[in-house]
C-alpha positions in Angstrom: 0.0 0.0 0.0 2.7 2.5 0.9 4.5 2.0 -2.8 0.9 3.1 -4.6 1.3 5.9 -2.3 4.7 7.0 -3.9 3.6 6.1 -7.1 6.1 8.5 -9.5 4.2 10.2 -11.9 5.3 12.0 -15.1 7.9 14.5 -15.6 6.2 17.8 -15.9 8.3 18.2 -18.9 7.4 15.2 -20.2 4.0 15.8 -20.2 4.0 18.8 -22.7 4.9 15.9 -25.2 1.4 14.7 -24.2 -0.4 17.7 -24.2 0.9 18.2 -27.7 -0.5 15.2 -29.3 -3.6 15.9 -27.3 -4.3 19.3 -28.7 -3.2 18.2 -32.4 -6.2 15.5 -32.2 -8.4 18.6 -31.1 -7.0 21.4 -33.1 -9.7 22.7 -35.0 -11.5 23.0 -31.1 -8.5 24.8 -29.8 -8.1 27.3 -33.0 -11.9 28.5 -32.2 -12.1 28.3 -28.9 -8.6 30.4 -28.1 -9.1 32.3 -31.3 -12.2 34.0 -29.6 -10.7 35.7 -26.4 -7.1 36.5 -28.5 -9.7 38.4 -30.9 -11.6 40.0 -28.8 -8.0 41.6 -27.0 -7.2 42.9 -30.2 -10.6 44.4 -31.0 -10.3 45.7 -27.2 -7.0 46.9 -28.3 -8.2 48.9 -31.2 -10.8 50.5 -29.8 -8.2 51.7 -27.2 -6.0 53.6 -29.7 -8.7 54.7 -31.7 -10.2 56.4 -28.4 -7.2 57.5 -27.4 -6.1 59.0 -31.0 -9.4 61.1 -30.7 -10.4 64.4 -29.7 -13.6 63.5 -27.6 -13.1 63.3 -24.3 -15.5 61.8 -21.6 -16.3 65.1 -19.5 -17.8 66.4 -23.0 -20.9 63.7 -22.3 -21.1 65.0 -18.6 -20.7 68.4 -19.1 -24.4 69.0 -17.6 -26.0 69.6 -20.8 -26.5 65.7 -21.5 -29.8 64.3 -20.7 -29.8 62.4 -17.4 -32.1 59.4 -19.2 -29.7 59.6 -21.6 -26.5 58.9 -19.3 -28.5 56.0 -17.2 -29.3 54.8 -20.7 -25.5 54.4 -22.2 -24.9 53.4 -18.9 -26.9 50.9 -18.7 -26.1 49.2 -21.8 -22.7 49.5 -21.2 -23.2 47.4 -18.1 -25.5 45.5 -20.2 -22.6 44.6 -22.5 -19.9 44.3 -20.2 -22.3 40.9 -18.1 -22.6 39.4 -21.5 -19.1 39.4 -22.4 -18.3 37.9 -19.0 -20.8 35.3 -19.5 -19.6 34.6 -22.8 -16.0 34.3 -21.4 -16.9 32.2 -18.9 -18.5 30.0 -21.2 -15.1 29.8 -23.4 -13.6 29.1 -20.4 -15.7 26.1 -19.3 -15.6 24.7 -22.5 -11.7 25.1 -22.7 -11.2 23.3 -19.4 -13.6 20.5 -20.8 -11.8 20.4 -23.9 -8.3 19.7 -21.8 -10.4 16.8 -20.0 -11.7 15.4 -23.3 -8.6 15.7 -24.8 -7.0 14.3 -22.3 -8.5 11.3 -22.0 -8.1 10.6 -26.0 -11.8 12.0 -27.0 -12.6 14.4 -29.8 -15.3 16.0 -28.6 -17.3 18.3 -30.8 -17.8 22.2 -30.8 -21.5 21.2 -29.8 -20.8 19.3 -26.9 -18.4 21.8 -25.6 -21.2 24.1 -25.7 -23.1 22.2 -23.8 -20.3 21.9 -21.0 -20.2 25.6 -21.2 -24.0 26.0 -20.8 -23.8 24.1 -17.6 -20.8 24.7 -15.9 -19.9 28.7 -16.2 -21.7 29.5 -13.7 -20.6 26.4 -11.3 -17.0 27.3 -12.8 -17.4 31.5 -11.7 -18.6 30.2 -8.0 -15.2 28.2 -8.2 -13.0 31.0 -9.0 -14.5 33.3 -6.3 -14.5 30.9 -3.5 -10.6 29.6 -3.8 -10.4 33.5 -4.6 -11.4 33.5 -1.4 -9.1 31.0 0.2 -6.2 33.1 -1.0 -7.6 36.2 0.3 -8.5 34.3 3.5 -5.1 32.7 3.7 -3.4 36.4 2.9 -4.9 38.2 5.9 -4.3 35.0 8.4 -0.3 35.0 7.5 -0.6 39.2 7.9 -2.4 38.5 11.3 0.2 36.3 12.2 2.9 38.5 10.6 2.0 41.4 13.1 1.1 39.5 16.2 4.7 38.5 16.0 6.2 41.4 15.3 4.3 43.1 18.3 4.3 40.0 21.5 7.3 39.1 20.6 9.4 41.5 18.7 10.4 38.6 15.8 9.8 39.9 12.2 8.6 37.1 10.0 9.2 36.7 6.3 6.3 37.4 4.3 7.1 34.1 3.2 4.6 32.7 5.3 2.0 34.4 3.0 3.4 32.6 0.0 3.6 29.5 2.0 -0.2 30.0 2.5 -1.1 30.7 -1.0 0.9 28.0 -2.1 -1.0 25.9 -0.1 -4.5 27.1 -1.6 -3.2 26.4 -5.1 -1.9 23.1 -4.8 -4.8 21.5 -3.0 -7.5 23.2 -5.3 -5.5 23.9 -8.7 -7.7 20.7 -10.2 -11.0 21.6 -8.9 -12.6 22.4 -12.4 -11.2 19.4 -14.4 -13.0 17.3 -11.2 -16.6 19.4 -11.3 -16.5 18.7 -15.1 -15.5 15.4 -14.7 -17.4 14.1 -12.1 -20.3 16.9 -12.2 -19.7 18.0 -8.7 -20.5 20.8 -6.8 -18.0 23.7 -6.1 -17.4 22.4 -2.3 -17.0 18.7 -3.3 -15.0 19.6 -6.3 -12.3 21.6 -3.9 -12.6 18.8 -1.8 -11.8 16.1 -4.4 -9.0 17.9 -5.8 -7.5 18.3 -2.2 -8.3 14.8 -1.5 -6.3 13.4 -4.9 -3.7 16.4 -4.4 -2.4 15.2 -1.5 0.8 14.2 -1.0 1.7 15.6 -4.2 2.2 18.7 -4.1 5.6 18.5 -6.2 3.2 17.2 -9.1 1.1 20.2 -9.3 3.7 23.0 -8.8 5.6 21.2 -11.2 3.0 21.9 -14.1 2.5 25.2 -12.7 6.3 26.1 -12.9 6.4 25.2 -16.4 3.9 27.1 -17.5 5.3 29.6 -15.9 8.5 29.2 -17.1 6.7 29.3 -21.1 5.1 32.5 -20.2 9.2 33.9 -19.3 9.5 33.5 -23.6 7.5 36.1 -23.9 10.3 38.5 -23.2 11.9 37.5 -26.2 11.8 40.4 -28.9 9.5 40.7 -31.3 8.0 37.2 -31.8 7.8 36.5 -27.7 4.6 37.1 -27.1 3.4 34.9 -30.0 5.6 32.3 -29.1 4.5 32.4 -25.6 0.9 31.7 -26.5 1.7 29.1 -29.0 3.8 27.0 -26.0 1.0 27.8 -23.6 -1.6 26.3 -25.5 0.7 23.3 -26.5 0.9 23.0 -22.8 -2.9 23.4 -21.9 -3.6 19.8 -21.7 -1.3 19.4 -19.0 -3.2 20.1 -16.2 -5.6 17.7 -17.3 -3.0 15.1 -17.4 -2.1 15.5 -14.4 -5.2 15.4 -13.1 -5.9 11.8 -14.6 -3.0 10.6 -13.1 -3.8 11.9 -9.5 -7.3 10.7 -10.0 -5.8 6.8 -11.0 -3.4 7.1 -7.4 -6.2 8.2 -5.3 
């Protein structure tokens, strides 16, 4: 029983060998489904230095001479706008993540079914990301709490180390939470509690992923082409976490 426990699993490295095969099987899916965020940044983009290349500026519509209805109004659908382009992101992002799993686990799925994963889950997916949110918040203000009880009782000046330590903590016990609600259909709580559950006792498995996809994003400080090259490795990567997650899931 102990050997299952230590169990080795893949290289972290060797895993983006995996996710590449993965997200060749699926690349029509990943063009779409990444293409729609990367173009809405650049539309973002362009809207930004045509506004700021202009002459209109925004005290000329509240200047006092505007029509109150007409300020609640643009307002309003500016709010309007903004919800449904969270939504819709959230969606992408639901249907990414069960993309990864499906890919994954040797599937193809179709554009369809990912929709329906997006339909059910962005919600369940939003409620995630605010409560291990949070955790880390949570986690923050206990290591301050401790930070300054310290310093005051007893004079000793603790590292704010002890914050990372506590965020750390949060990520690697809850980093796999959506490929488990997706993949078991679980709630948010259960889903945290899974992932803990199959995290545990590897933590050097899931920091492992996170520090090469951290160490992909460093290429895009390479001139000129680094920021292309940086999303073309992280999405090479993206299946990844995914893999991991399968293997966890198999040792628990």
């Amino acid at each position: 029983m102990s050997n299952a426990r230590i169990t080795p699993v893949s290289s972290a490295f060797d895993l983006f060998s995996k996710s590449y095969e993965a997200v060749m099987r699926n690349l029509n899916n990943f063009l779409v489904l990444l293409a729609l965020p990367l173009l809405g940044a650049l539309i973002s983009t362009g809207r930004n230095s045509a506004h700021s290349g202009s002459t209109w500026k925004h005290g000329d519509f509240f200047n006092g001479t505007t029509p109150a209805y007409s300020i609640i109004g643009v307002m309003g659908f500016g709010l309007i706008v903004f919800l449904l382009i969270a939504i819709l992101a959230l969606i992408i992002q639901a249907m990414l993540t069960g993309l990864e799993l499906e890919a994954a686990k040797d599937h193809k799925p179709s554009l369809g079914h990912l929709w329906t994963i997006g339909k059910k889950y962005w919600l369940r997916l939003l409620g995630l990301i605010l409560v291990i949110g949070m955790y880390i918040v949570g986690t923050s203000l206990i290591g301050i709490i401790i930070l300054v009880v310290f310093r005051n009782l007893f004079g000793v000046v603790i590292g704010g180390g002890l914050i990372v330590a506590a965020i750390l903590f949060v990520l690697s016990h809850y980093f796999l939470a959506p490929y488990a609600m997706i993949d078991k259909d679980l709630p948010i709580l259960t889903a945290m509690e899974y992932s803990a559950n199959i995290s545990k006792n590897h933590a050097g498995a899931i920091f492992s992923v996170l520090g090469v996809m951290v160490l992909l994003g460093f290429t895009g400080i390479v001139p000129v082409i680094g920021p292309i090259l940086s999303f073309v490795l992280g999405a090479l990567y993206s299946v990844a976490p995914a893999l991991r997650y399968l293997e966890l899931k198999k040792l628990a």
